[in-house]
Every structure is written in structure tokens, then in C-alpha cells.
C-alpha positions as CSV (number, residue, x, y, z in Angstrom):
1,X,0.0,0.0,0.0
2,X,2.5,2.8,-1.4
3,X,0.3,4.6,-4.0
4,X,0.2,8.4,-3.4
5,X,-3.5,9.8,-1.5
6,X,-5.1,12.5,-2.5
7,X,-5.3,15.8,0.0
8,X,-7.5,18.7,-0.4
9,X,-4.8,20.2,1.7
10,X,-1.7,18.4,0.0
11,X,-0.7,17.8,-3.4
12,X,0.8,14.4,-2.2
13,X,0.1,12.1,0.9
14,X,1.3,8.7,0.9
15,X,-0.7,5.7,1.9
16,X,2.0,3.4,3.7
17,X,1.5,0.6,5.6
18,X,3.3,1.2,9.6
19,X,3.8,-1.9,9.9
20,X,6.4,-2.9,7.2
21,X,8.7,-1.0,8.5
22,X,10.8,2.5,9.4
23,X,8.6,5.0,9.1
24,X,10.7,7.2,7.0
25,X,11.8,4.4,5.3
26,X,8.3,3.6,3.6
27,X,7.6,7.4,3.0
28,X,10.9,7.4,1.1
29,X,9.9,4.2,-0.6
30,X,6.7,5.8,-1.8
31,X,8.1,8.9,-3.0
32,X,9.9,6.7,-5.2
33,X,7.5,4.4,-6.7
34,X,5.0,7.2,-7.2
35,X,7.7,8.8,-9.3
36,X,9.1,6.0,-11.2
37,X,5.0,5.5,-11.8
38,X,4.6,8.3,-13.3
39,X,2.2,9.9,-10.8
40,X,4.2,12.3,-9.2
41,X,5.4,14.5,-12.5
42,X,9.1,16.1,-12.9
43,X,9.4,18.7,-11.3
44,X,5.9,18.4,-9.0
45,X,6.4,20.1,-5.2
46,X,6.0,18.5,-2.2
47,X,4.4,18.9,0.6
48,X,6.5,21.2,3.7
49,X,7.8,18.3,6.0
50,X,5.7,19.6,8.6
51,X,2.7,19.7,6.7
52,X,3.2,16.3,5.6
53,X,4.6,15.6,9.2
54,X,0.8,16.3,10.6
55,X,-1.0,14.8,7.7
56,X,0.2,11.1,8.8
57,X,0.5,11.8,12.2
58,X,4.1,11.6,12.4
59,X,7.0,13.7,13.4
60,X,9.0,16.4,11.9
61,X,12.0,14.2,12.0
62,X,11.0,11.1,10.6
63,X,9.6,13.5,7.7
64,X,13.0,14.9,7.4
65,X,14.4,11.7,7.0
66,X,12.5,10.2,4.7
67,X,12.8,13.3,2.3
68,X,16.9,13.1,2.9
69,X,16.4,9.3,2.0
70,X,14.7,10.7,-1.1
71,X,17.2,13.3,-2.1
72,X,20.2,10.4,-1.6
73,X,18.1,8.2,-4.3
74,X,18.4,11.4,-6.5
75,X,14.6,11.7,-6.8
76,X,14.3,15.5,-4.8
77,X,16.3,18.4,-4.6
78,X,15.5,21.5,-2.8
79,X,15.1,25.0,-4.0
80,X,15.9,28.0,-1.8
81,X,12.8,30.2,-0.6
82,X,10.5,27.6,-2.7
83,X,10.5,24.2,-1.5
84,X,10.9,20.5,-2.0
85,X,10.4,19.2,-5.9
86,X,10.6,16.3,-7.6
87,X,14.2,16.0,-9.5
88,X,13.7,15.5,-13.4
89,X,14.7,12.3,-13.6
90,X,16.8,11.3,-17.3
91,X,14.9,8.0,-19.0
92,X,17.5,5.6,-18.2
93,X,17.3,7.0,-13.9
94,X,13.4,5.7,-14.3
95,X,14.4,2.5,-13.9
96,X,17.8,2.7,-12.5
97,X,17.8,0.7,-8.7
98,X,19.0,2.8,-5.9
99,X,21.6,3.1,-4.3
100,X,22.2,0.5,-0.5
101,X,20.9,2.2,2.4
102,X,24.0,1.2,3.9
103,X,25.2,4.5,2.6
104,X,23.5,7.0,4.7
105,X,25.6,8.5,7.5
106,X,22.5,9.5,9.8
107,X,22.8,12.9,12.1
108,X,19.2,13.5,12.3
109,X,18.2,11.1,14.9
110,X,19.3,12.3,18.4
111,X,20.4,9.1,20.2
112,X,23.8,7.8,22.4
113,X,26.2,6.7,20.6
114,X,27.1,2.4,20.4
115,X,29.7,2.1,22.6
116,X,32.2,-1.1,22.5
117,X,32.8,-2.2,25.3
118,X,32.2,-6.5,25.4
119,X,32.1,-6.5,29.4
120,X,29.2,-4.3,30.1
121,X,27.6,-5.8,27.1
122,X,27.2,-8.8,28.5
123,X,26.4,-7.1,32.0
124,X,23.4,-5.6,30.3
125,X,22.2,-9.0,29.2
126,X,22.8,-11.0,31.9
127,X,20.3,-8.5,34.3
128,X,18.1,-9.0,31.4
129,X,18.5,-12.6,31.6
130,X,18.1,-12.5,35.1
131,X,14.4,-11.0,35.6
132,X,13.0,-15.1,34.3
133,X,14.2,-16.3,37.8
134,X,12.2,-16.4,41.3
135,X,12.1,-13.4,43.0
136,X,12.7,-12.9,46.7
137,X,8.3,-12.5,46.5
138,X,8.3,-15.9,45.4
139,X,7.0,-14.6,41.8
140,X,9.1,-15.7,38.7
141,X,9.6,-14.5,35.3
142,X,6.4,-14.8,33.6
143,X,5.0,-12.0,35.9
144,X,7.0,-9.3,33.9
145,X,5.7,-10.9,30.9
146,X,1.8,-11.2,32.0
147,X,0.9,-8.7,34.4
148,X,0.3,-4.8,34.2
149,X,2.5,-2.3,36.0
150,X,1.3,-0.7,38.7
151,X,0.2,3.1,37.2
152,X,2.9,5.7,38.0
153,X,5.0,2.5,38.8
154,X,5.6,0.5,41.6
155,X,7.3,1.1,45.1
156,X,10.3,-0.8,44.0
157,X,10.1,1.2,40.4
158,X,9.7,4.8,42.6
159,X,12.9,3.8,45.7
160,X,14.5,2.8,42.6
161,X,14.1,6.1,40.8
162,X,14.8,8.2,43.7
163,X,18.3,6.3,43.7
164,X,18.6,6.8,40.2
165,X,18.1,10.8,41.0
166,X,19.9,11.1,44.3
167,X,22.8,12.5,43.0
168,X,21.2,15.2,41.2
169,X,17.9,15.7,43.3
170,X,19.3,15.1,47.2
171,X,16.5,14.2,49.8
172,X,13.8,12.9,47.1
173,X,11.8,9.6,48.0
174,X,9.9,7.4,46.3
175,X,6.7,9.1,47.0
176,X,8.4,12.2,45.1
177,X,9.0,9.9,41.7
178,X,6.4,8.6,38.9
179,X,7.2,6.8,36.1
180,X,6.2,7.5,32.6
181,X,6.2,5.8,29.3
182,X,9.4,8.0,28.3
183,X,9.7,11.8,28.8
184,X,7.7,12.6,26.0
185,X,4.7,10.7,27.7
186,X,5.9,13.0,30.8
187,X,5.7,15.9,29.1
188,X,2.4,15.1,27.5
189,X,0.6,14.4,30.9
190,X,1.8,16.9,32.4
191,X,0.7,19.3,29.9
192,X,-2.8,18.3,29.7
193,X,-2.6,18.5,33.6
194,X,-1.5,22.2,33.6
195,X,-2.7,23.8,30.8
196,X,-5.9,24.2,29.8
197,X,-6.7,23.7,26.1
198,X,-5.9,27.3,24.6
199,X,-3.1,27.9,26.9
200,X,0.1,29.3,27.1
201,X,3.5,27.5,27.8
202,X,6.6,30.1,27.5
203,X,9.7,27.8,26.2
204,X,13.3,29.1,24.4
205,X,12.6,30.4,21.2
206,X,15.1,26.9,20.1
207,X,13.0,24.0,21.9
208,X,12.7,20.3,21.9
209,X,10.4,19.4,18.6
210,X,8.4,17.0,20.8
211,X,7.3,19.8,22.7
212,X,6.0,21.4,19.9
213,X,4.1,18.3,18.9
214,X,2.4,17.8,22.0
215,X,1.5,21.6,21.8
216,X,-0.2,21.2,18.8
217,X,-2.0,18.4,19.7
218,X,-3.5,19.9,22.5
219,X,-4.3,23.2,21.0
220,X,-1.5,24.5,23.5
221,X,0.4,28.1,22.5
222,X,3.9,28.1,22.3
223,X,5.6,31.4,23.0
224,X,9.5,31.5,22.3
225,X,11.5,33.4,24.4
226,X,14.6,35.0,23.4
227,X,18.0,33.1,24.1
228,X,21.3,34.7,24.9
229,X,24.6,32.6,25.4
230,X,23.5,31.5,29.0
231,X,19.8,30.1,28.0
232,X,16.6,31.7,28.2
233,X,16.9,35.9,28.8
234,X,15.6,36.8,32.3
235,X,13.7,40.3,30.5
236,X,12.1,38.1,28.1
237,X,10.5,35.6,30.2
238,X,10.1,38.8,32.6
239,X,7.6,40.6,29.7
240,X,5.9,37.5,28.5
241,X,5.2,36.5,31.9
242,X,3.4,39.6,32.3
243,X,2.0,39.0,29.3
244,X,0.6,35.6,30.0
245,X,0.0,35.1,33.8
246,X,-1.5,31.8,33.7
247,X,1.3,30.5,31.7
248,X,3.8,27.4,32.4
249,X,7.2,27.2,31.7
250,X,9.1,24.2,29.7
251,X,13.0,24.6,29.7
252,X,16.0,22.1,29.2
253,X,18.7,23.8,31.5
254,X,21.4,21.6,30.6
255,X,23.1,20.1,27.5
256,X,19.7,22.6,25.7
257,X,18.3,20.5,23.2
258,X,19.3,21.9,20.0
259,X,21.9,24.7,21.2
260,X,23.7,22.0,24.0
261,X,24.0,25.4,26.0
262,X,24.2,24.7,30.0
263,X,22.6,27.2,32.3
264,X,25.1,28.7,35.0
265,X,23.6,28.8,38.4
266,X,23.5,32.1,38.4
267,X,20.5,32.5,35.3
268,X,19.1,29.2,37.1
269,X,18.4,31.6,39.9
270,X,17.2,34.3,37.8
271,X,15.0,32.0,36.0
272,X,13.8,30.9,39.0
273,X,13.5,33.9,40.7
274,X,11.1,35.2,37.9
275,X,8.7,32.2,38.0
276,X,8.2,32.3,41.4
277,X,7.5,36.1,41.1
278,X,4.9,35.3,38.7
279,X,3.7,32.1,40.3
280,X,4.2,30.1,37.2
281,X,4.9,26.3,37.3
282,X,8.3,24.9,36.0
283,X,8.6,21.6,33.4
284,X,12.4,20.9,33.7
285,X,13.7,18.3,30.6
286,X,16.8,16.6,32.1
287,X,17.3,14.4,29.4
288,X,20.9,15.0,29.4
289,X,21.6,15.7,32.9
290,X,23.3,12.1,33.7
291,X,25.9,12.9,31.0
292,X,27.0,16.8,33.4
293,X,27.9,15.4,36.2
294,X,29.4,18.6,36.9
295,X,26.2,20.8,35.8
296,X,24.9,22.9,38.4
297,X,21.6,21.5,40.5
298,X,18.5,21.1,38.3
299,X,15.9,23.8,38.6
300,X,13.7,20.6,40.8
301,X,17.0,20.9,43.4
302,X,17.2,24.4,43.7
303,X,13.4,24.9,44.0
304,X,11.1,22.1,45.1
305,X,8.0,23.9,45.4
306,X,7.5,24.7,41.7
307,X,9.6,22.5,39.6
308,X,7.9,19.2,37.8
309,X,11.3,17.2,36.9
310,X,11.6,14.9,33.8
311,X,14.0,13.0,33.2
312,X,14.4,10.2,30.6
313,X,16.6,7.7,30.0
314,X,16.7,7.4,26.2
315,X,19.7,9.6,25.9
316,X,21.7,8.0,28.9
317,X,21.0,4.5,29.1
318,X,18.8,3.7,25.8
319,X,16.2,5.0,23.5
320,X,14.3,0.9,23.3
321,X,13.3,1.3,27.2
322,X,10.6,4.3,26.6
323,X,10.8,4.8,30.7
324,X,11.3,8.1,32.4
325,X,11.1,9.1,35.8
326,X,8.7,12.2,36.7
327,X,9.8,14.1,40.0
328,X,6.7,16.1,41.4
329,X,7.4,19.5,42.9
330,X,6.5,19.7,47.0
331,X,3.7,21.7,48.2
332,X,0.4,23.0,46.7
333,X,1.2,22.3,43.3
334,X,2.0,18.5,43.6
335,X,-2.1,17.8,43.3
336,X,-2.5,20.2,40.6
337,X,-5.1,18.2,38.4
338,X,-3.9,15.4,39.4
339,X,-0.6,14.0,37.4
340,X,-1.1,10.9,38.1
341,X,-4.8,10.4,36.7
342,X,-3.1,12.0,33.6
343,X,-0.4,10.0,33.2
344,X,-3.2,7.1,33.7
345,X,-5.4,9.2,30.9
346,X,-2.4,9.6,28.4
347,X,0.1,7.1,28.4
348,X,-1.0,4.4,30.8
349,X,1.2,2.4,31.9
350,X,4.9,1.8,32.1
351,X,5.4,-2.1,29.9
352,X,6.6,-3.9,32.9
353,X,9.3,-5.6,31.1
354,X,11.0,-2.2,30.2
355,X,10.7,-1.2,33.6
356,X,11.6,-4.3,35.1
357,X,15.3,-4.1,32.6
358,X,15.6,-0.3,34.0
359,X,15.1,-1.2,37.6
360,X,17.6,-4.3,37.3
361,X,20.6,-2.1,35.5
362,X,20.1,0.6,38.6
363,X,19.9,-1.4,41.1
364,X,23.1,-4.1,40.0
365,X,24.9,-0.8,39.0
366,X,24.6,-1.6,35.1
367,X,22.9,1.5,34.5
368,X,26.1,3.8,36.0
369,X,28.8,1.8,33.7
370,X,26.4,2.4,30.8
371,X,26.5,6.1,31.4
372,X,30.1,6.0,31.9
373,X,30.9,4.1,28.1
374,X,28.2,6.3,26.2
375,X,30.2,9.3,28.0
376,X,33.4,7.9,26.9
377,X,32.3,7.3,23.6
378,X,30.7,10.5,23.0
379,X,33.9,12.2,23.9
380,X,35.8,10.1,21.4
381,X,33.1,11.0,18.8
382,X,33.5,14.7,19.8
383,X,37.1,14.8,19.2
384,X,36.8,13.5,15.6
385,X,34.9,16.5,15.1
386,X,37.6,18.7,16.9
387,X,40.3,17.2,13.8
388,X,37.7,17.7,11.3
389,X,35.9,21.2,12.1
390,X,37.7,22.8,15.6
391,X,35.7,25.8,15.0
392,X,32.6,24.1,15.3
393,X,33.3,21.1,17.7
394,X,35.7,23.1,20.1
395,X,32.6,25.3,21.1
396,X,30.4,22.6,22.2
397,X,30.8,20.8,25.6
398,X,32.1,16.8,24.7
399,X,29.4,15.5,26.8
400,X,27.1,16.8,24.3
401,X,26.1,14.4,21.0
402,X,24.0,16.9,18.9
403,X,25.8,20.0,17.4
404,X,23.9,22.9,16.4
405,X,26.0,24.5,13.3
406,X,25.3,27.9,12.7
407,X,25.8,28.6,8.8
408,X,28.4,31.1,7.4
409,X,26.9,34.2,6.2
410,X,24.5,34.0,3.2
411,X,24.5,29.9,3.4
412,X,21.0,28.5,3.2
413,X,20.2,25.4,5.1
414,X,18.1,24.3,2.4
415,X,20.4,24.3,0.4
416,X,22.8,23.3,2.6
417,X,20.9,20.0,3.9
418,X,20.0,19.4,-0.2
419,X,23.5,19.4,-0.6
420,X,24.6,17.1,2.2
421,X,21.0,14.9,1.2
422,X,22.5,14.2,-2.0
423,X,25.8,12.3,-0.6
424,X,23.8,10.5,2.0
425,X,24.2,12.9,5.1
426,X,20.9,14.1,7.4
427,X,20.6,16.9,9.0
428,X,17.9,18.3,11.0
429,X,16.9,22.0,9.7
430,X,16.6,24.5,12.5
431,X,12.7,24.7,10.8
432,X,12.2,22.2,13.4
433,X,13.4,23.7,16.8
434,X,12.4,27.4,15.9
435,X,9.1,29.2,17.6
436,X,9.9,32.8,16.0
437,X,12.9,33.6,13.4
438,X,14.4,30.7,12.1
439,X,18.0,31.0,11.9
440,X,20.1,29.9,8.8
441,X,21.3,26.5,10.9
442,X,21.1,22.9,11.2
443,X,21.4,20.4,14.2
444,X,24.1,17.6,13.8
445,X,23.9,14.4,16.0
446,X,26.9,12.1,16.5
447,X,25.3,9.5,18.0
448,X,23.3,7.6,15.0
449,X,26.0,7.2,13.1
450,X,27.0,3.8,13.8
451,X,30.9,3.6,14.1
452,X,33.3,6.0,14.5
453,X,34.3,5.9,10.5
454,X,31.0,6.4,9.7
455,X,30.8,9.6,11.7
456,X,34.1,11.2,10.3
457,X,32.9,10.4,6.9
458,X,29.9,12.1,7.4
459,X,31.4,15.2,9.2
460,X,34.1,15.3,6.0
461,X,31.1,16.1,3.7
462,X,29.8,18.4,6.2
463,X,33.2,20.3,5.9
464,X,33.1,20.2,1.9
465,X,29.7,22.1,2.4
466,X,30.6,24.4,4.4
467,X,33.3,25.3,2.1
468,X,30.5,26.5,-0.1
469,X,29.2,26.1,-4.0
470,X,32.8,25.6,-5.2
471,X,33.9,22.6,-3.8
472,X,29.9,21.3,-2.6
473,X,29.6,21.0,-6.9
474,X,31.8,18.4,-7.1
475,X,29.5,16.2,-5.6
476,X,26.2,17.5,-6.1
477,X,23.9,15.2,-7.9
């Protein structure tokens, strides 16, 4: 089921089926055998990715990807200011095969690095293995395998979380921690829990393109909020604050998802300061948090009262266990609508298999050695970009995997990413971060890519771009 759709809205909507595969895969592959079928013309546009994004009900990445899969087959190319088009394709390209997949150097998808290291490998699956046994409850294996999870998780799940946490949030319990299908189901419960439908949430005017999802699902506006080298400007979430009493506040205070700027203490405070002031609530991201173990305290540490603390483990353990732990804030607003119910309402459950493998790896100290090798990877990763572009690389923290590359002046990202797309590089636009001006930049990730060679090979045609139209020709398609 490939064959184009037709949209009032669009002029082309595939009909794929989810369940033969990557997403952006099959919306690549359909792109393709629409073309080659002759019912997508030369030189037809495409939908915006994030018009096509919220046609299937899928995000701006996987969009992204699949139209960077597209322009590596030599079927799109982008025009600056005007779009996405379909390439003219020469007779004998109509039925040419493309090229392997194996390819691609990926630096869309914002995920740890593989790390090699054989002995916390098998560490890894020997707690896996481990959870068929009896338990000290006399229960064995097959009740991980045919029994819900307790909602919110259960009391081993929560001590077990607060353990996890202790080093960054001292004092908190397990009546303090929830856990949530991942931190986007976090962030989407806790959403419907504290704003109303026509809302505000004030964010940095760069911000987490899940959080933009969620807000347009629930009818939630986002207001951006001007950044400065230290995160989100005190004056600007001072005036829109003003602006927007009943408003909450998302922010990502460390490793800032796509700038990797940390917050000092100091603008934590201010920050801080500001929303208490104002009596706003706080959504803190930590998604990165157990990479800095230097970072100054999270937002939650420094102010209990008013802080709802997420943090996921995608980014430091692994993206397959979907589980992240939800610290509520103390005091008046820990009721507020109840997060619990809408963690119940949203995302249900935790699986009790994936939470079962994340309570294991914390509790036998699996968890901590994983954090240590993607940390030592991602270093390694970081200084291949040092050799290749120091004046990118050298200004990011090498904790960090994603890169946000700001383009020399008068570069296009379109043209830019088009030019990457057509060697088999993907990038993420800066279309998909931005909630006012979008800046002429692009988000690199090192972690996808899945060896080391694979990353400098990609990060050498990110240097031929940069070097602009002259030398970018040579391999332009």
C-alpha cells in the first residue's frame, strides 16, 4: 500500500503501511514508486515536512528523514525560498535501482552513541536474563511478561528512581517519583494537567520538537522566548510573563536540546526567581543531565515547590526502554489536576518488562557503567569532530552528542541539507526547533551514526559544504 492519496490540503500524501517498516523508510519508498509510476510529475512540489509531518500523524524528523532518504536516491532536490520538488529524472534514472541504504551516514536522529565495550555488554544482558528467575516474592519471570504495571510504577520502580536521581535531586523519595512511558509521555501528561486547552506555555525560542508536537495536539500556545549565550533571557520571560499570567514554563537547563548550552547557576536563579515572582509552574527536561555530572543543581533541586522534573533515559541508558522518571514539585502544586490520573489518561502504563530491565541495570549498578561508556564514547566522537571542524566542535561541551552548526553568512540550510541529502548525510533544519525567526542552521547528531568511521565520513562532507558552492559542486547530484 505505497500509492500516493489525494489531499484537499496536499498535493501528495502517501498511503504506507506502519507496519512494514521505518517509518521514513516507507515514505521514502513511496516517493519513489510514485515517481518512477509516473504519478508524481518532474518537477511536481511536495508537501512542507511539517505539513506532511501532521497529515500522517508523524514527526518532523522522521519527515525529514525520509525526504533526505529521497534526495540520496536522486529523486528531490530542494530549491531555496520555494521548497521541495521532484528532480527530473533522465529516462535511463526511471528505472535505475537505488543506491544500499548502507550508505547513509544519519545525524538526524538524536540518540547515544554504540559504545564497544564486550564486558558491560554482556552485564546488560545478563540482568536481562536474570528477571526469568524467582524473585525474593516468590513470583518468577512470567510476571513481567503477563501482568500490568502498577500506574505511576511500583514502590520498587519509585525507591529505585529516587536512587537513580539522588545524585542530582538530594533528599527525594519514592513518594516524590512517577514513572512514565518515556519523557515525551511525561511531558504530555503533564501538559494536559497544567494547561488548559488554549493555553500558554513560555519555552526558548530553540526548543525540543516534541514539545511542539504535543502543543499542537493539544491546542497549547507556544511562546519563544529570546535566548542569549547562558539560555533563556531573564527580561524576556520577565515581559511575557506579564503577558501571560496563567502560563507554564518548559526549559532544558542543561546540554539545551538543540543549542547544547548549559545554564550557569546564576540564570538558574534568575529564571527561578522570575517564576516564582509570577507564580508560574516549571517543566524541567533533564534528558541530558546524567551525561554533566558537573552541571549545576537542576531547577527541581534548587526549587522544590515549583519544579515538575523529567528525566528520561533514552539519551543516557537507551532510546528501546521508553521509561522516564517524573519528579513532582512539593507543596500546593503537587495535586495540581492530578498527574497521576493523567499520566493514567495519556500514556498508561509503564510495559513492565521495560521497567523491570531499568530497575535491574540501577539497582546491579549496570545502569552507572552504561552512562560511563556512552560518555566515553561521546567524547571520542566529539574529538573527531575537533580534527575535522575545531571551529565548530571546540565550542560545544564533549558530553554533548548533537551539534547545532550555525551557517556562514549568506548559506541557506536548504540548500545546505539538499547538498549534504545528495551524498547521503541528514541533518535536521533548524525549521524544526524554531518558535519565531528561524535562523540559517542545522542540528548535527553524533550518535546515529554507527561507528566511529561512519561519523568522520559524514562530518568530511559536512566540511566540503561548508566550504561552499565551489567545492559542494563536485558532488552534487
Amino acid at each position: 500500500m505505497t500509492a500516493a492519496k489525494s489531499s484537499h490540503a496536499l498535493s501528495w500524501v502517501p498511503n504506507i503501511d506502519r507496519d512494514a517498516g521505518a517509518l521514513y523508510l516507507l515514505i521514502a519508498e513511496a516517493l519513489e514508486r510514485d515517481i518512477r509510476s509516473g504519478q508524481l510529475k518532474n518537477g511536481a512540489k511536495l508537501p512542507a515536512q511539517r505539513a506532511l509531518g501532521d497529515a500522517l500523524g508523524v514527526d518532523f524528523t522522521t519527515v525529514t528523514r525520509a525526504y533526505t532518504e529521497a534526495r540520496r536516491r536522486g529523486l528531490i532536490e530542494g530549491r531555496a525560498g520555494q521548497g521541495t520538488f521532484v528532480r527530473r529524472l533522465q529516462q535511463d534514472e526511471v528505472t535505475r535501482d537505488p543506491q544500499p541504504d548502507s550508505l547513509t551516514v544519519d545525524m538526524t536522529m538524536n540518540l547515544p552513541p554504540r559504545f564497544v565495550n564486550d564486558a558491560v555488554s554482556r552485564a546488560m544482558w545478563s540482568d536481562i536474563s536474570s528477571l526469568s528467575g524467582v524473585r525474593p516474592d516468590g513470583g518468577d519471570g512470567l510476571d513481567t511478561l503477563l501482568h500490568y504495571h502498577v500506574p505511576g510504577g511500583t514502590l520498587d520502580d519509585r525507591e529505585t528512581g529516587a536512587r537513580w536521581l539522588a545524585p542530582r535531586i538530594p533528599g527525594i523519595g519514592a513518594d516524590d517519583v512517577l514513572l512514565s512511558s518515556g519523557a515525551q509521555g511525561a511531558i504530555f501528561a503533564l501538559l494536559t494537567a497544567l494547561v488548559p486547552s488554549g493555553g500558554t506555555v513560555l519555552s526558548a525560542e530553540l526548543t525540543y520538537p516534541g514539545m511542539i508536537t504535543a502543543a499542537d495536539h493539544l491546542r497549547i500556545q507556544l511562546v519563544g522566548l529570546k535566548m542569549d549565550g547562558d539560555g533563556i533571557c531573564p527580561e524576556a520571560l520577565e515581559a511575557a510573563c506579564r503577558k501571560h499570567p496563567d502560563a507554564a514554563l518548559y526549559c532544558n537547563p542543561t546540554l539545551h536540546n538543540p543549542t547544547t548550552l548549559t545554564m550557569s547557576l546564576g540564570r538558574r536563579q534568575e529564571i527561578l526567581r522570575i517564576a516564582q515572582a509570577y507564580g508560574i509552574a516549571i517543566i524541567e527536561d533533564d534528558a541530558y543531565g546524567a551525561l554533566v555530572p558537573e552541571a549545576p543543581p537542576p531547577l527541581r533541586a534548587l526549587a522544590p515547590e515549583m519544579v515538575f522534573y523529567v528525566a528520561g533515559l533514552a539519551k543516557c541508558l537507551s532510546p528501546a526502554l521508553r521509561v522516564a522518571h517524573l519528579v513532582l514539585p512539593t507543596g500546593r502544586l503537587r495535586h495540581t489536576r492530578d498527574v497521576g490520573s493523567a499520566l493514567r489518561a495519556t500514556a498508561s502504563v509503564v510495559s513492565s518488562l521495560t521497567a523491570s530491565v531499568t530497575a535491574k541495570w540501577i539497582q546491579t549498578g549496570t545502569a552507572e557503567h552504561v552512562v560511563q561508556e556512552i560518555r566515553k564514547e561521546t567524547r571520542a566522537r566529539h574529538e573527531i569532530g575537533c580534527a575535522i571542524l575545531p571551529e565548530v566542535f571546540e565550542a560545544h561541551p564533549p558530553e554533548s552528542f548533537h551539534v547545532w552548526l550555525e551557517l556562514p553568512h549568506g548559506m541557506k540550510r536548504a540548500d545546505f541539507a539538499t547538498r549534504l541529502g545528495s551524498v547521503g548525510v541528514g541533518v535536521v533544519q533548524a525549521d524544526a526547533f524554531a518558535l519565531r525567526d528561524v535562523p540559517e542552521a542545522v542540528r548535527l547528531t553524533l550518535g546515529a551514526a554507527r561507528t566511529r568511521q561512519d561519523l568522520e565520513r559524514g562530518l568530511g562532507h559536512v566540511a566540503d559544504a561548508l566550504a561552499g558552492p565551489a567545492r559542494a559542486k563536485a558532488f552534487v547530484v
